[in-house]
Structure formats: C-alpha cells, structure tokens
N, C-alpha and C positions, 0 to 999 in steps of 0.2 A: 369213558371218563364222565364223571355225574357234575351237572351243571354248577353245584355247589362248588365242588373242586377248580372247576375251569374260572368260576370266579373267582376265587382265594388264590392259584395263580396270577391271575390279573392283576392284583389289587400287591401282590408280590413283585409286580415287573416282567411277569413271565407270559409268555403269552401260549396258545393250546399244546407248544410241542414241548413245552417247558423250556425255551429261549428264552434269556434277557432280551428285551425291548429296550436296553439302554447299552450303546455301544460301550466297549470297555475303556475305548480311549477317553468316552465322555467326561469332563471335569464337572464337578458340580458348579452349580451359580453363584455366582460374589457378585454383590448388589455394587456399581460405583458408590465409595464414597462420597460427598456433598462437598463440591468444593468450597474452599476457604478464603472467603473474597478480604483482600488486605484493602483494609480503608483509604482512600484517596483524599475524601473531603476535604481535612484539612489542607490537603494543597492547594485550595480554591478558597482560603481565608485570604483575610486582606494582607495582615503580615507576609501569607508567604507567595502572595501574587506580589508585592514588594521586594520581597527575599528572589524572587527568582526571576525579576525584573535584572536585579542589579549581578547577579551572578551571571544573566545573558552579554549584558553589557559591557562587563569584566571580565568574563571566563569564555563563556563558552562562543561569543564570536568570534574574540579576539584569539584563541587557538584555532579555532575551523579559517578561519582569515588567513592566517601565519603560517597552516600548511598546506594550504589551497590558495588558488587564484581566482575566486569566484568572480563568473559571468553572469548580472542579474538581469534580464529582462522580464518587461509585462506588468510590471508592477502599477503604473498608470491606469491599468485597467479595474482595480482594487478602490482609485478617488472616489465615485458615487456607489460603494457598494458600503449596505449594511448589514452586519450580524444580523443573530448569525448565519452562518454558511459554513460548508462542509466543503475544506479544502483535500481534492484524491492527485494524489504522484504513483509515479511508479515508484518503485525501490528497489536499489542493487548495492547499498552499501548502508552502514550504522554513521556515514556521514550524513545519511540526505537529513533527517531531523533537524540537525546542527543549523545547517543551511538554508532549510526551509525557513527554521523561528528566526534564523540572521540577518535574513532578507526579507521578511515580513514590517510593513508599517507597524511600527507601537503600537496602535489602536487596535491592531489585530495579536501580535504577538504575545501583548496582555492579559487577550480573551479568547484563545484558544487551548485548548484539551488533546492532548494525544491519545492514540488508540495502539495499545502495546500489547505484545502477544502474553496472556496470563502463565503461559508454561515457559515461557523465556524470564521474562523483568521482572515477573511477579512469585520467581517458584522460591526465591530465599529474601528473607525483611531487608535485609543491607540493600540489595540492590534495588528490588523496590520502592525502597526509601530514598533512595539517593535520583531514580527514574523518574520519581511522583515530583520531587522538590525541584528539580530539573526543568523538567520539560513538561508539566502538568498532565502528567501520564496518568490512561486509568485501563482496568485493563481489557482484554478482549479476546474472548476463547475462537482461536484460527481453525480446529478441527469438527466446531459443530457438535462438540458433546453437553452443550448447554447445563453445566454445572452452573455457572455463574450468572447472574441475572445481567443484563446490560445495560451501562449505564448512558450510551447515548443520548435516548431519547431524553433522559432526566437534566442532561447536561444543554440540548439544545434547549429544553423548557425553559431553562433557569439562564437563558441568552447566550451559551458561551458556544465559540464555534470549535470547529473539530479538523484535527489533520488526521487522515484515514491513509492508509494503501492498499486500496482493494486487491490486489495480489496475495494479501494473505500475508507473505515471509518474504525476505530477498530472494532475487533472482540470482539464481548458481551460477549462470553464465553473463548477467548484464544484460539481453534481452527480458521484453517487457513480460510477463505471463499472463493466460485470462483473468479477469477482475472476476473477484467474486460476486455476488447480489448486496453484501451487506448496505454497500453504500449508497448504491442505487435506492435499494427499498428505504433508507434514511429520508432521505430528498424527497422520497415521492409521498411519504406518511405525511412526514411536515412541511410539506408546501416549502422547502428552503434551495437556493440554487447551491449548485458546486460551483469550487473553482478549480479548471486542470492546470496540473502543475508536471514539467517535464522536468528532470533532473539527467545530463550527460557530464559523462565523466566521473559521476563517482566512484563510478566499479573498480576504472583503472588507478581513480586513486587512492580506494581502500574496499580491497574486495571481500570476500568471504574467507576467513582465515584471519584474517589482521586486526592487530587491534590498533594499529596508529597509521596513519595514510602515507604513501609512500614520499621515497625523497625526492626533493628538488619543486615544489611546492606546485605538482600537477593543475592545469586549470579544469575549472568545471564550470558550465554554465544551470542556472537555473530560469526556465520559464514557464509565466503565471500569463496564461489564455482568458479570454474574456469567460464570467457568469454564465453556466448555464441553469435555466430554467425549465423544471418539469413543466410540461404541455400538457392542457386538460384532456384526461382522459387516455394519458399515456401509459404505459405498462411497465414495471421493474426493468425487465431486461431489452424494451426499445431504450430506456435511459440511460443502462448499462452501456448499451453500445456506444450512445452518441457520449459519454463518458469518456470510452477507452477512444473513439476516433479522436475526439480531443488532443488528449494526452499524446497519440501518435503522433499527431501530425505538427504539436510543439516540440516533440521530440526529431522528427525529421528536419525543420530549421536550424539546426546545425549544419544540416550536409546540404539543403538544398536553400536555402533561404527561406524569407517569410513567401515570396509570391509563389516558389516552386513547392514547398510543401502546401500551399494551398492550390495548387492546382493539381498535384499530386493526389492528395484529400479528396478533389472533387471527380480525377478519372478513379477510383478506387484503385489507387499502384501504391497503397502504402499498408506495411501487415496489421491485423487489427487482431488483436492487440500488440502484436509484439513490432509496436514503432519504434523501437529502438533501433532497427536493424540498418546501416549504415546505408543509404542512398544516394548516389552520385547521381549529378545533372543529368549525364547521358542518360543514364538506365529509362527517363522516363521516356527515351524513343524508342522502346525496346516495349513489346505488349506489357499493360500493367498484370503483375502478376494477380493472382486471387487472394483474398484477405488472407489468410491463415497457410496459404500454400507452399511459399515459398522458404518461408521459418521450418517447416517441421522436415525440409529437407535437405539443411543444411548442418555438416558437422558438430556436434558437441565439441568438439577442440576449434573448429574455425567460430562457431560464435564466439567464443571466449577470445581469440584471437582477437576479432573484431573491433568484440567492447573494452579489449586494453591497450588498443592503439590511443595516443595522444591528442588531443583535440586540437584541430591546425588550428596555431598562432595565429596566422594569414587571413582568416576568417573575415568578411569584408559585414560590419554591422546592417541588417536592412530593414529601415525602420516600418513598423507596420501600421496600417492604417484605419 
C-alpha cells in the first residue's frame, strides 16, 4: 500500500488494515448545554426581605411549630457573634430549613441566603419562585458540573450569611453523610467562621417520600455549637473535618448528653461523619469504634430503623458550659 493511500485511510478513520478507529458503539459529542441561572436578586430587595420576614412569622414557623415539637438549643452562642457566617447542618428531611430560619435570632434569619440544589428548586419557575421568596434560596449545582457560576462568595461580599448542607442532598437513611469541600473552602477563602448546626428527628418526622411530616406532632431537637474559626494556615479538608466532628458530636447530645458527647468527641468513639448514629451511655465502656467504621457496617434497613425511632420524651436537659 503507498504511503498516499495509508494517509487518506487515516484521515478517513481507518487505520493500515482498513479498520475504523472509532468504535461502532461510539455516539458522537453533544457539547452540555449552558445552564440557565433563574435570577435570585430580587429576593434580596428590601420589599421582599420584608415580604419574607412576615411570611416566616406567619406561615412558615407557625406550620413547622404546629407539626413538630421543636427542641431549640445553642442559640446563646450566636449573642457576640457577627455576620456574616456560614451556618453547615446535616440534612435528612425538607423539614430542617423550616426550622433552621424558625429558630434563628431575627438579626440572623433576616440576613441569611440558602444554598438549594439548582436541578431540584431551580429546574421549573413556580417553584423556584416560590424557594427564592421563601427562604432566600439561590442556587447551587450538587454534582460539580459547574454550568452555573456561584453565587456564594458574591452573597458573603455583599454581608449576607448563608445556610449550607455540605452533604450535598438528604440523607436516604437519616445518618449523617461525608460533607463535601464546598463549605469548608468558603470559610477558608473568606476568613468567615461556621456555625454547626445538628438537626435530630427530622428524618422520623418527615423523611424522604413525604411531603407533610407525620402524625401526632413528632418532636425534633435542633442544636447551634459554638463558631468555628479557620486557623492560619489551615487547609480545606483539616476544616472540613473539624466541621463535621462538630456537627457529630452536637448530634450525639441527644443520646449522651452535653459532657458525654464531649468526652466521646474527645476519645474519638463518635462516626465522623456520620454522628447521627444513635449512642447509648454504656457503649462508651466498650472500645471507641474508628471514625467511619462502624457506620458502613451496619444495615441499610437498621439505620433507617434507628433514625425513625422517636426522640425519648424523658430526655433530662444538660446545660453546657
């Protein structure tokens, strides 16, 4: 064959034996689309930071109230703190939101920004429109396809703080899941502390499925952990961590109290991240398990079991110090 020919094969897809060089199952290339960012702004005018003041006050605590029994601790730890800051929770229900902004000081619930998944709140106008007026939602792409530009940093510039769930989406079973980097790397750009926020009992009282929280007005507790502050010369994912130990181990003060999840905390017997996972007094004379160990070897049907048992009534408050 003359070198002519073997090039003009080539240049055809074929390569010396006369073989396609492109598999048949190959599909050709479709560029993504550009996504289509729905405006927010205006939910950050004064009208409807007004508007959505009074729809919190009227609507949307007084139903999250009415079908829940909310447990609010930590909130005293929010008095010398100022904007903004970047409040992270876990997530396991379309309740926590509600509850977060219900239980927030005014001075804060006025000036914070939600971070909503762009392919869930944002994928048709109605509901978009009804998320942004609500809850001052903007949005935020969970899978890293970075169509849309972020509006975080722009929102912390302009002072307003932010409710994030580094989780990404709710948790399937009510355990906690890895936090992703986003929020971490927020914190560490702009010099701004978090606050952890643990959220128990929303799962069982309105899990993945439901749209309205179940009967007999389940209680839930929420608690807000002291500021944390990036440390010079700290790194994304040391911040990360000391993020999600946080949030575990507020999460753990339901089962063990404030001293026992912090003793807990400090022999490393609590999962990181998944502090949700139900700890009795005892367990901590039992060796502490390894951070991530004992979560991933427990049933898909017993965590769920777990996270929809009822939060004991009985529960003795223990004030922290």
């Amino acid at each position: 064959m003359s070198i002519r020919k073997e090039i003009r094969q080539l240049r055809h897809g074929r390569d010396w034996r006369g073989r396609s060089t492109v598999p048949q199952s190959a599909e050709p290339h479709v560029r993504e689309p550009e996504g289509r960012e729905f405006p927010t702004a205006w939910a950050r005018t004064r009208p409807a930071v007004a508007a959505r003041a009074g729809l919190r006050r009227t609507l949307l605590k007084p139903v999250a109230w009415s079908q829940t029994r909310p447990m609010i601790e930590g909130t005293e730890y929010l008095d010398g703190v100022r904007g903004p800051v970047v409040f992270v929770a876990n997530h396991s229900s379309h309740l926590d939101t509600p509850l977060i902004l219900g239980s927030l000081p005014e001075r804060f619930a006025d000036r914070v920004a939600v971070g909503a998944a762009s392919d869930y709140f944002f994928d048709v106008r109605w509901r978009a429109t009804l998320t942004a007026i609500f809850f001052n939602a903007f949005p935020v792409e969970r899978y890293g396809s970075r169509r849309l530009r972020s509006l975080a940093l722009d929102l912390v510039d302009d002072g307003w703080s932010l409710l994030l769930y580094p989780e990404g989406t709710r948790s399937e079973d009510g355990w906690i899941n890895p936090f992703k980097l986003g929020a971490a790397s927020l914190c560490i750009t702009k010099g701004i502390p978090c606050v952890p926020i643990a959220l128990r009992g929303s799962y069982a009282a309105m899990p993945r499925g439901r749209n309205w929280p179940q009967p007999g007005r389940p209680r839930v507790s929420v608690r807000y952990g002291r500021p944390i502050v990036p440390e010079e010369g700290e790194d994304v994912r040391s911040f990360r961590l000391r993020m999600a130990k946080a949030v575990s181990q507020l999460a753990a003060e339901e089962d063990l109290g404030w001293y026992g999840a912090l003793r807990a905390a400090s022999d490393d017997a609590l999962e990181i991240p998944g502090g949700a996972r139900p700890v009795r007094p005892g367990a901590l004379k039992s060796p502490a398990p390894k951070p991530n160990g004992a979560a991933e070897q427990v049933s898909h049907w017993r965590r769920i079991w777990a996270s929809t048992q009822p939060l004991d009534e009985k529960r003795r408050r223990v004030w922290r110090s």
